[in-house]
ROTOR-338866 format. One line per 2 residues: their letters; for each residue x, y, z of N, C-alpha, C. Coordinates in steps of 0.2 Angstrom, whole numbers, plus 5000, padded with zeros to 4 digits. Layout:
% residues N
A = X:Y:Z:X:Y:Z:X:Y:Z  ...;
% end
This chain:
% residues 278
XX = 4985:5401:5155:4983:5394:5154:4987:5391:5148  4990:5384:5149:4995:5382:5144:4991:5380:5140;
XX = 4995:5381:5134:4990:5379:5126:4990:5370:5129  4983:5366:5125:4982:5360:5124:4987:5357:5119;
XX = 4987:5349:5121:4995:5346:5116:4991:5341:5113  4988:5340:5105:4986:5336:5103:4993:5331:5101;
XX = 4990:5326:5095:4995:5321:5094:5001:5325:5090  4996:5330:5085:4998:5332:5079:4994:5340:5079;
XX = 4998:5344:5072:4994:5346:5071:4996:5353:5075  4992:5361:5074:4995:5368:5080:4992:5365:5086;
XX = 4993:5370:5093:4993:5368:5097:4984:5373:5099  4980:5369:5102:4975:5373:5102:4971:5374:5110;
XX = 4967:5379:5112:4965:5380:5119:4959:5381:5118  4956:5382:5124:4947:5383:5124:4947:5388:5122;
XX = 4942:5389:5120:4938:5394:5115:4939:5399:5121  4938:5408:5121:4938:5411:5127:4931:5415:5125;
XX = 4929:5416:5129:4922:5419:5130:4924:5429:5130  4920:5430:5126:4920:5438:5124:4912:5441:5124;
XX = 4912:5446:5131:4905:5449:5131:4902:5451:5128  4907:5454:5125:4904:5460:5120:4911:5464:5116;
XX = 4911:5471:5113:4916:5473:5110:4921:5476:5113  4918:5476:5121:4924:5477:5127:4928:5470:5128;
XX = 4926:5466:5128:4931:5462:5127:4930:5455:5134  4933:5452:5138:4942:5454:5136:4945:5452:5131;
XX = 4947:5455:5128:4950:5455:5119:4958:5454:5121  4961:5453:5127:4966:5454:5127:4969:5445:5130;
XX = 4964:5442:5133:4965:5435:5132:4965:5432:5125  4962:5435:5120:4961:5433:5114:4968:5434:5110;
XX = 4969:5440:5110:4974:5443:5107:4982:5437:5110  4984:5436:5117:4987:5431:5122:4987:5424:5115;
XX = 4980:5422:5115:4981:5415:5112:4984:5417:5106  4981:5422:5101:4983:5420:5094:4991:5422:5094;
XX = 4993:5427:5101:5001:5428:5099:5005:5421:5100  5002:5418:5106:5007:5413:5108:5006:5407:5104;
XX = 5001:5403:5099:5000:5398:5095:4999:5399:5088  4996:5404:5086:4994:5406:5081:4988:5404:5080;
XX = 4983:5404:5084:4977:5399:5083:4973:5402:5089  4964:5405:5088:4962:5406:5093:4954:5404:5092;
XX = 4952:5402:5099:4945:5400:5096:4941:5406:5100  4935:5410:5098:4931:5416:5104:4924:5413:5104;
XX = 4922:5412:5110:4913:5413:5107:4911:5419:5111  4905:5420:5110:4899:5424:5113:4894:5423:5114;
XX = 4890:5427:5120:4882:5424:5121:4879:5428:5117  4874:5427:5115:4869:5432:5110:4868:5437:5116;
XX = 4863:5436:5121:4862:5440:5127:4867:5446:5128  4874:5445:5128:4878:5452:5130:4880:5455:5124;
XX = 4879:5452:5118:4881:5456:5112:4875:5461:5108  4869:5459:5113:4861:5464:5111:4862:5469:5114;
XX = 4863:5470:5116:4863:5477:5118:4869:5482:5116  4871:5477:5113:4879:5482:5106:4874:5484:5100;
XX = 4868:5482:5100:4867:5481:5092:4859:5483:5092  4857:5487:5098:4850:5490:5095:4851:5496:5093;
XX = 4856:5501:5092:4857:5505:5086:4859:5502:5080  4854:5498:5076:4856:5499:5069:4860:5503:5064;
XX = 4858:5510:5065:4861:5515:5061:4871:5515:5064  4871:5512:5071:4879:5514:5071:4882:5507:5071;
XX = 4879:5502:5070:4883:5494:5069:4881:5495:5062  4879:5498:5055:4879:5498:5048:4886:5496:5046;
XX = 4890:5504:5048:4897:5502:5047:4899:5501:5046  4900:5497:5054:4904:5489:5055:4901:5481:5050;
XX = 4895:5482:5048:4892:5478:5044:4899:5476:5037  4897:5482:5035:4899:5481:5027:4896:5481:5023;
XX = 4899:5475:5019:4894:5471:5016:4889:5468:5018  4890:5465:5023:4886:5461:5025:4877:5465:5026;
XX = 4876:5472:5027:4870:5475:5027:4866:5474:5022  4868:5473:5016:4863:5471:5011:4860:5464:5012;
XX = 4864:5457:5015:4861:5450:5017:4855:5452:5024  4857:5455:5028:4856:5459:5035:4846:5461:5031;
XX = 4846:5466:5027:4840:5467:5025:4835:5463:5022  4839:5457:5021:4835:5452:5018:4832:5447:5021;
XX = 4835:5447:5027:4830:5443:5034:4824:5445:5035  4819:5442:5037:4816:5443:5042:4811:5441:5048;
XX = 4814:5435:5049:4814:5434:5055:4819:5438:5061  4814:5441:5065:4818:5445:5071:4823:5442:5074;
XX = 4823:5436:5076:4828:5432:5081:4834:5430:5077  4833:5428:5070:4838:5429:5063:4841:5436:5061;
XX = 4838:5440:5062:4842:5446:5060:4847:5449:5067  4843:5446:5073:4847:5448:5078:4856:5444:5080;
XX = 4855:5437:5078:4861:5431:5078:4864:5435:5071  4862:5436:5068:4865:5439:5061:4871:5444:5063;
XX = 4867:5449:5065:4870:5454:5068:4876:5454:5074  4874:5449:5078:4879:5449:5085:4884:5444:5079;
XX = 4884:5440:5077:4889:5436:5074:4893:5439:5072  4890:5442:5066:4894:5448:5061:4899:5452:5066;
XX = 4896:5453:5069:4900:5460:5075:4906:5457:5078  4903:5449:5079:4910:5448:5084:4915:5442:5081;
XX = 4912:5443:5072:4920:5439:5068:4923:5449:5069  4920:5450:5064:4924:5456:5063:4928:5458:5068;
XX = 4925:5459:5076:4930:5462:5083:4936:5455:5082  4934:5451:5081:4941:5446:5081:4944:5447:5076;
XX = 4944:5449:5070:4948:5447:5066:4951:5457:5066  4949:5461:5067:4953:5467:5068:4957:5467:5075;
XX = 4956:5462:5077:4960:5463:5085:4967:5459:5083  4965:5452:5076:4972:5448:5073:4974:5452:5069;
XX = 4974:5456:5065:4975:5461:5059:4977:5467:5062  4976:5472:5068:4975:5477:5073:4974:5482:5067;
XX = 4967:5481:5066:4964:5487:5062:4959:5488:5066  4953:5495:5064:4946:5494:5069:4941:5490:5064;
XX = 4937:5488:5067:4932:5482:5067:4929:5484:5058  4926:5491:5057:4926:5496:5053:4929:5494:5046;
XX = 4936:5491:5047:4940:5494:5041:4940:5487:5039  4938:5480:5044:4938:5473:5041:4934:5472:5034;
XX = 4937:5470:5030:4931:5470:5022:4930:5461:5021  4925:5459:5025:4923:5452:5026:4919:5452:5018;
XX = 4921:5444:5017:4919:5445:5009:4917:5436:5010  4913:5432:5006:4912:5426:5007:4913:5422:4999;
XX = 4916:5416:5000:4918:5412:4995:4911:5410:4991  4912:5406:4986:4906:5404:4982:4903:5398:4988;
XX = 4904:5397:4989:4902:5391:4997:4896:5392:5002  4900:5400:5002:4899:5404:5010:4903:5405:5015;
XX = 4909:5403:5013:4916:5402:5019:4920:5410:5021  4918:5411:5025:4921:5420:5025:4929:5419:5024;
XX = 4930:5424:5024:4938:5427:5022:4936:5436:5025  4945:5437:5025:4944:5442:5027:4948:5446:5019;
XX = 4947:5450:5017:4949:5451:5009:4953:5456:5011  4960:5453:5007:4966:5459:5004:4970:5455:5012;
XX = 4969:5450:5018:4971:5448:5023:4973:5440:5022  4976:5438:5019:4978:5433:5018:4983:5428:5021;
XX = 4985:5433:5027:4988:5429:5034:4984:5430:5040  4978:5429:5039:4975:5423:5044:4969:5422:5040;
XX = 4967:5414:5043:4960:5411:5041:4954:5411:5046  4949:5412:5043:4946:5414:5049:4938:5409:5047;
XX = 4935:5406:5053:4928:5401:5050:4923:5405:5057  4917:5402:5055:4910:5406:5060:4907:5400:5060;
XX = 4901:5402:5066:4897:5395:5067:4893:5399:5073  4885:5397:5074:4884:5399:5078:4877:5394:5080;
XX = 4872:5396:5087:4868:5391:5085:4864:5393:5093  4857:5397:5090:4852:5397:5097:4858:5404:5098;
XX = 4859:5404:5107:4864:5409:5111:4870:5411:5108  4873:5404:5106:4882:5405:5105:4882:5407:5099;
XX = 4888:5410:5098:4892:5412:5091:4898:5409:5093  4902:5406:5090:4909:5404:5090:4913:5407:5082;
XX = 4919:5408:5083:4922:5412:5079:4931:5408:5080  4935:5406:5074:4941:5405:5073:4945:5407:5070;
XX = 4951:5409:5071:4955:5413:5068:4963:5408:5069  4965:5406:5062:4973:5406:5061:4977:5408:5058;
XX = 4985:5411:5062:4988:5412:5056:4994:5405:5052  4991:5400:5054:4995:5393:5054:4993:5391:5047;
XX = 4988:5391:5044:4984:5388:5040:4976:5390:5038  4974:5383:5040:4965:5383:5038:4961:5383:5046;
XX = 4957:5385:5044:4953:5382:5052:4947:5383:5050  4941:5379:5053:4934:5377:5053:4932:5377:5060;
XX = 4926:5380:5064:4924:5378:5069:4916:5378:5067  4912:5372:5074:4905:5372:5074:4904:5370:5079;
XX = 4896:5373:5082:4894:5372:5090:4887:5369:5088  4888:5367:5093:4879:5362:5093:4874:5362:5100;
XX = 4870:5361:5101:4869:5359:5106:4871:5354:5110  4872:5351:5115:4875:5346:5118:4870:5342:5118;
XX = 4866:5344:5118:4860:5340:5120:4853:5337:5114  4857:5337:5108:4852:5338:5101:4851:5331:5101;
XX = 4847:5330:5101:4846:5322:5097:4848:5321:5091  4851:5313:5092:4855:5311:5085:4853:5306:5083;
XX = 4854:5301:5092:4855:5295:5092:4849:5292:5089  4845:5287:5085:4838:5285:5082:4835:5288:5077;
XX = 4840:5294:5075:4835:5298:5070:4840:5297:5062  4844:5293:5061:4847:5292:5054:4851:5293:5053;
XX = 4855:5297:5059:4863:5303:5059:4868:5296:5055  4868:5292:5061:4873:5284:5060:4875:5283:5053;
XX = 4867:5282:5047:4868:5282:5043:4869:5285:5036  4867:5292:5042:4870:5300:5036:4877:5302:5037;
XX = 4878:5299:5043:4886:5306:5044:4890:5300:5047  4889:5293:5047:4896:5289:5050:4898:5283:5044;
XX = 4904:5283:5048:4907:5279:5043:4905:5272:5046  4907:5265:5044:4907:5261:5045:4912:5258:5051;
XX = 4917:5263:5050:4922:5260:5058:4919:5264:5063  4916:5271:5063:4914:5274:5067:4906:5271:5069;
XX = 4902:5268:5066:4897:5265:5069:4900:5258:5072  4903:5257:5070:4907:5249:5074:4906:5249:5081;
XX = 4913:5259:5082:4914:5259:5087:4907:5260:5091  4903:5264:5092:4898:5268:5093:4892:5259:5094;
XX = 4895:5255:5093:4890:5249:5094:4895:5244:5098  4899:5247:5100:4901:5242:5104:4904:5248:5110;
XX = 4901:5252:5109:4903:5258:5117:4896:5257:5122  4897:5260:5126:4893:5262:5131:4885:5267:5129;
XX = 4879:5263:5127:4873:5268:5123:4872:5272:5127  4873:5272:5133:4872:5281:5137:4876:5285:5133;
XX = 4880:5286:5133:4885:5292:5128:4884:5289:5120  4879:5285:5118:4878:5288:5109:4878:5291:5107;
XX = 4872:5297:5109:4870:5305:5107:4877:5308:5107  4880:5307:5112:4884:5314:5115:4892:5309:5109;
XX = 4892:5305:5107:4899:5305:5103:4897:5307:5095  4889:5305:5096:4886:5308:5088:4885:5314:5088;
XX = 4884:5319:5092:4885:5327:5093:4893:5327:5089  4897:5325:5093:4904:5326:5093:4908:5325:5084;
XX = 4905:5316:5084:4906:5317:5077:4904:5322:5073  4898:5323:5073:4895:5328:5068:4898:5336:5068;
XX = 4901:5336:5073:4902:5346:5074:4909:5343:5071  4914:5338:5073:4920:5338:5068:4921:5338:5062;
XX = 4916:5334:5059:4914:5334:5052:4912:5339:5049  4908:5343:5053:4908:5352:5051:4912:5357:5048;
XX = 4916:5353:5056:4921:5360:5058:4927:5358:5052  4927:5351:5049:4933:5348:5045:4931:5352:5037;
XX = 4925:5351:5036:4922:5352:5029:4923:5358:5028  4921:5364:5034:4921:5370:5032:4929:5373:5031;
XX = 4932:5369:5037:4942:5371:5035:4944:5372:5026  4941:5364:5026:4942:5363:5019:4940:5368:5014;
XX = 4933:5371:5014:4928:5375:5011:4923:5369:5007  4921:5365:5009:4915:5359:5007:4909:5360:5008;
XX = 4911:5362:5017:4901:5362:5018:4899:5355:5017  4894:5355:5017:4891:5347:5017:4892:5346:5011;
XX = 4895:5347:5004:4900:5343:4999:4903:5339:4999  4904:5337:5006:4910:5333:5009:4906:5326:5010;
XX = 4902:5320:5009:4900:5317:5010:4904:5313:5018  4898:5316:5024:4903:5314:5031:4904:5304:5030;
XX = 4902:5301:5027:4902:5295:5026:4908:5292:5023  4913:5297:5020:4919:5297:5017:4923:5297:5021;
XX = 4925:5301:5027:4930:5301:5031:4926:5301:5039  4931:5300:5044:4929:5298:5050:4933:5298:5054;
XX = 4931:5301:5061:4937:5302:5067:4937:5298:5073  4942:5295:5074:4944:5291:5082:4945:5297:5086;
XX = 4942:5295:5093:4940:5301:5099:4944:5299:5103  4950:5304:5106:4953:5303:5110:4953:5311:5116;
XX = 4949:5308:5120:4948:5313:5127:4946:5319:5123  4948:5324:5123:4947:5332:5117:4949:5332:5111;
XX = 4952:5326:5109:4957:5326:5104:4952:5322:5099  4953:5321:5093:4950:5318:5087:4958:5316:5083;
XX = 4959:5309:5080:4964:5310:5073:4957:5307:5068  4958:5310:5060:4956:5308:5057:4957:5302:5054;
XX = 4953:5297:5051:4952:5292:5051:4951:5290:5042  4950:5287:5038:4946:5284:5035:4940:5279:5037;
XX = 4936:5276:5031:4928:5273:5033:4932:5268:5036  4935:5263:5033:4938:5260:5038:4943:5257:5043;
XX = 4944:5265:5048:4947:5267:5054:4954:5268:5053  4959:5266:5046:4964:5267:5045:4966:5272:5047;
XX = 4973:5277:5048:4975:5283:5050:4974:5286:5044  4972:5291:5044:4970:5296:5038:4978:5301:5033;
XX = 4983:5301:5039:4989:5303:5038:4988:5312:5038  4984:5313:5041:4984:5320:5043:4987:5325:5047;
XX = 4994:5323:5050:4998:5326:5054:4999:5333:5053  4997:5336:5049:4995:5344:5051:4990:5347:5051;
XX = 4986:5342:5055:4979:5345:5057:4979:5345:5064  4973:5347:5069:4972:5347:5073:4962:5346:5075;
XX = 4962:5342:5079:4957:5341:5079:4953:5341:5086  4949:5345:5088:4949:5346:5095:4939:5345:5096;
XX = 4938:5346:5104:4932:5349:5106:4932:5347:5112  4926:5353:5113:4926:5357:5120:4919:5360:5124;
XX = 4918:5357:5128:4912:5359:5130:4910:5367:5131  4908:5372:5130:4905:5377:5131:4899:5381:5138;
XX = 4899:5383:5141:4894:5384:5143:4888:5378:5149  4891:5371:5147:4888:5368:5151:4881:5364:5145;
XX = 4881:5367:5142:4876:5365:5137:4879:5365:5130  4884:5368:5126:4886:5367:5119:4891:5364:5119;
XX = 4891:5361:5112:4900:5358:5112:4901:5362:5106  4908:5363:5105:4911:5367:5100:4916:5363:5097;
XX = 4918:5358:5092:4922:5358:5087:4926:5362:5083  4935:5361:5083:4939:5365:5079:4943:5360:5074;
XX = 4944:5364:5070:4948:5358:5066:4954:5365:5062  4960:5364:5061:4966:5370:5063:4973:5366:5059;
XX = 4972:5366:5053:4978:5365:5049:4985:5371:5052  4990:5364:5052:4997:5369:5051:4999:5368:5045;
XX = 4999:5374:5041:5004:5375:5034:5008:5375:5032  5013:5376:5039:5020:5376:5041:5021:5385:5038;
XX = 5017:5388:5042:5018:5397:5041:5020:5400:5046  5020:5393:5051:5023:5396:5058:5015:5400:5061;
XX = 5019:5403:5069:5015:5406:5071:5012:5413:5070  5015:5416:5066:5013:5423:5063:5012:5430:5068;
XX = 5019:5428:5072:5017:5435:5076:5017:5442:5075  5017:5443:5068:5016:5450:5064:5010:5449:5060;
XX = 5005:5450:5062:4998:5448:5057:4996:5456:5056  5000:5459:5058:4996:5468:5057:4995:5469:5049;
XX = 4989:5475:5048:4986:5473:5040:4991:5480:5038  4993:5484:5044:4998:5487:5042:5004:5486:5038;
XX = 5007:5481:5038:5015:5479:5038:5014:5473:5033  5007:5469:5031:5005:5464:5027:5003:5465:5020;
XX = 5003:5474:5021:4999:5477:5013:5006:5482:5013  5006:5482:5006:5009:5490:5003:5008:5495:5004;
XX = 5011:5502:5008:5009:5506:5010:5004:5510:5006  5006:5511:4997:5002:5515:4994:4996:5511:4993;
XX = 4995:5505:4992:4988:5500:4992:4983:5502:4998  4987:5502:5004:4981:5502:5010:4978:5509:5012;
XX = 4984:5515:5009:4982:5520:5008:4976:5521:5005  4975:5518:4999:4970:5521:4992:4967:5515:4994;
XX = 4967:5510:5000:4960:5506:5002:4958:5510:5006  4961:5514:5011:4956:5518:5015:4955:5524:5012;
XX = 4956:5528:5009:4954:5533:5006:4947:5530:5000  4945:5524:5000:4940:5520:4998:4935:5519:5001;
XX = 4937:5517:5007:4932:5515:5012:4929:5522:5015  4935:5529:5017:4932:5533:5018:4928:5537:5014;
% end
């Protein structure tokens, strides 16, 4: 599949679909060699039955076992758990370590990072079924999935999360598709905040995107070009029901086709990091 061609910005493709920790891992591994940029999701459904042995997914947890205990809702600890599972298989498949030795660490925000790995960036999102997971070695990257079918339209989105040239547009469009460009909005502004490390910090009122076919450029409130030629700004329907939002800065670091955590750490460093771990 040939990578998508936005205006600006890496060049990005659909997210690929991963059952479980069998994979195909090997489409995954295809996109982030040939772009430097890869989007994966998963369904919750094929990642439960990787993870009704808690005592051998701990692990692979990490850190993250302490958050893990503090849930208690069943259906939260299970999204919890299939998540976790399937940043880590992605980001040991970009770093070529096992899933095991990934040391996922989170910003004051909550923005994961992969610690001691600072050639690639990696964002999560997930929602009901999906988990969506992004990984670059270009830059920054943000994703977010919604349901396709969330209600926006009549309930105050307009005048929480748009800007004034983006309501303009959206009142002079076609009101069959309001919901669906107010989903789209919204997961952009997500998947943008979370690039960033904002989180809803970002008041979405401040910034704003012009929709073209899969493509977004950003915008200002009023619709000027925002000047963000090394971003990329994409979405993509999933499953027939979600849509997925990416947003994928080029930092001019290139494609990064040695990302191994092997040859990116000091031999004695990584040494005396796994004589740690073990």
């Amino acid at each position: 599949m040939a990578p998508a061609s936005p205006a600006a910005g890496p060049p990005l493709r659909r997210p690929r679909a991963v059952a479980g920790p069998q994979g195909p891992w090997h489409t995954v591994h295809d996109d982030l060699a040939a772009t430097g940029v890869v989007l994966v999701y998963g369904r919750l459904a094929q990642w439960l039955p990787h993870i009704q042995d808690v005592a051998l997914v701990r692990p692979v947890l990490g850190r993250d076992w302490h958050r893990y205990q503090t849930l208690t809702h069943p259906r939260a600890k299970e999204r919890f758990l299939a998540s976790r599972l399937l940043l880590r298989y992605a980001a040991a498949l970009a770093i070529e370590t096992a899933p095991d030795l990934v040391d996922l660490a989170y910003q004051p925000g909550g923005r994961p990072f992969v610690r001691g790995c600072d050639q690639i960036d990696i964002s999560l999102s997930h929602t009901e079924e999906v988990m969506v997971v992004g990984i670059t070695s270009r830059g920054r990257v943000g994703v977010d999935v919604e349901l396709a079918a969330r209600r926006m339209a009549g309930t105050g989105s307009e005048a929480q999360g748009c800007t004034p040239f983006e309501r303009q547009r959206l009142d002079a469009a076609d009101d069959r598709f309001r919901n669906d460009t107010l989903v789209r909005l919204w997961t952009l502004k997500e998947a943008y905040s979370k690039a960033l490390g904002q989180g809803l910090r970002f008041r979405f009122t401040e910034f704003g995107f012009a929709l073209d076919g899969t493509w977004a450029r950003l915008v200002g409130p009023d619709g000027r070009d925002a000047g963000a030629d090394d971003w990329a700004f994409a979405t993509f329907a999933v499953d027939g029901k979600y849509v997925v939002s990416a947003a994928v800065q080029d930092a001019g670091f290139g494609g990064g086709t040695d990302l191994s955590v092997q040859t990116a750490l000091d031999a004695g460093l990584l040494d005396a990091l796994l004589d740690t771990a073990g």
